[in-house]
N, C-alpha and C positions, 0 to 999 in steps of 0.2 A: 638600372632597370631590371637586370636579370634577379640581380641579387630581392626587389620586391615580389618576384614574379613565382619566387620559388616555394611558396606557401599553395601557389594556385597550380591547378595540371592545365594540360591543353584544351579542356572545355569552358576553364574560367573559374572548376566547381574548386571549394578549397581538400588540400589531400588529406584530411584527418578522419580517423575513424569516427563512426558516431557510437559506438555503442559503449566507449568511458561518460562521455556528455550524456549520453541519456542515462546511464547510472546512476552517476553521480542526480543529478535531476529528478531520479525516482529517489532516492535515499532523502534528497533534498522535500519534496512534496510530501515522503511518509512523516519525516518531522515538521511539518508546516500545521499539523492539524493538534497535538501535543504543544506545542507553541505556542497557535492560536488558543488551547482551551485554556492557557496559563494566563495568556492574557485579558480574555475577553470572558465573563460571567456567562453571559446567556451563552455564547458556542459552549462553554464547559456543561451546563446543565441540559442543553438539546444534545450532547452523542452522550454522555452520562443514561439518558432515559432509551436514547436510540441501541444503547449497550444492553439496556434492562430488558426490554421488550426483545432483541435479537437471541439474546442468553436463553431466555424462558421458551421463545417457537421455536430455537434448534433444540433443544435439550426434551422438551416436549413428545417430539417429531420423534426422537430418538428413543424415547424409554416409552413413551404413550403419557394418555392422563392418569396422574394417580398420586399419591401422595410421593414416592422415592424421586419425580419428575419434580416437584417442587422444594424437597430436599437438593437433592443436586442443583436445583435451578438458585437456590438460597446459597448456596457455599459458592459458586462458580459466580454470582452477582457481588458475593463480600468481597472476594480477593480479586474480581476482574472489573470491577465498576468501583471499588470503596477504596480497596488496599492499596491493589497498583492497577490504578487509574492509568496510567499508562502506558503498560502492554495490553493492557484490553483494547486502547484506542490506536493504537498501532497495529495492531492484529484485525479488528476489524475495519480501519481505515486501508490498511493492506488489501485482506481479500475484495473491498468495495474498489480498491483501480484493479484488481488484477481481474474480478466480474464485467468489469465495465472496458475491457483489453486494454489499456492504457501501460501493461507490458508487457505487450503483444509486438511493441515496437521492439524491443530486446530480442525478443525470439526473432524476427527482420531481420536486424539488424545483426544478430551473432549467426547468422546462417548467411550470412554475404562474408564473412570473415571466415568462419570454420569451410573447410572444404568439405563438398557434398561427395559421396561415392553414390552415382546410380546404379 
């Protein structure tokens, strides 16, 4: 009896960190979408154009309209949507959980382990 007990503390919760399991879990969901485009046709050509369009309004935003914004926007769509299709889709599959807090639990979770000094 002791010996199953010894996984659980005295509230019943189990004693393991969470913030290896959520890591791993976030490392695990950043390649779920890379995975998925390998597998499946249309996910691959829907973040492929969601790549194209997100390239050219940041890069835009950044330089203005004009021709050097559609140069840059043209080299940054070869090698991040054509070339290596997937650090483009890891990179923005990334910042789209870390926008939407999804690891926000990490920051949580490494602040109940790291000690706070007030």
């Amino acid at each position: 009896m002791k010996q199953q007990n010894r996984l659980l503390n005295d509230k019943g919760f189990f004693q393991i960190t969470l913030v290896p399991f959520v890591l791993i879990a976030m490392i695990a969901l950043l390649f779920l979408l890379p995975l998925s485009m390998t597998i499946f046709e249309p996910i691959d050509l829907i973040v492929r154009i969601i790549l194209v369009f997100t390239i050219f309004t940041t890069v835009r935003g950044y330089l203005g309209p004009g021709v050097i914004s559609i140069i840059v926007s043209g080299i940054l769509i070869y090698f991040l949507v054509f070339k290596w299709w997937w650090v483009g889709a890891l990179g923005w599959w990334g910042l789209t959980l870390l926008s939407l807090g999804f690891i926000g639990i990490i920051v949580w979770g490494s602040s109940k382990i790291i000690p706070q000094q007030h």
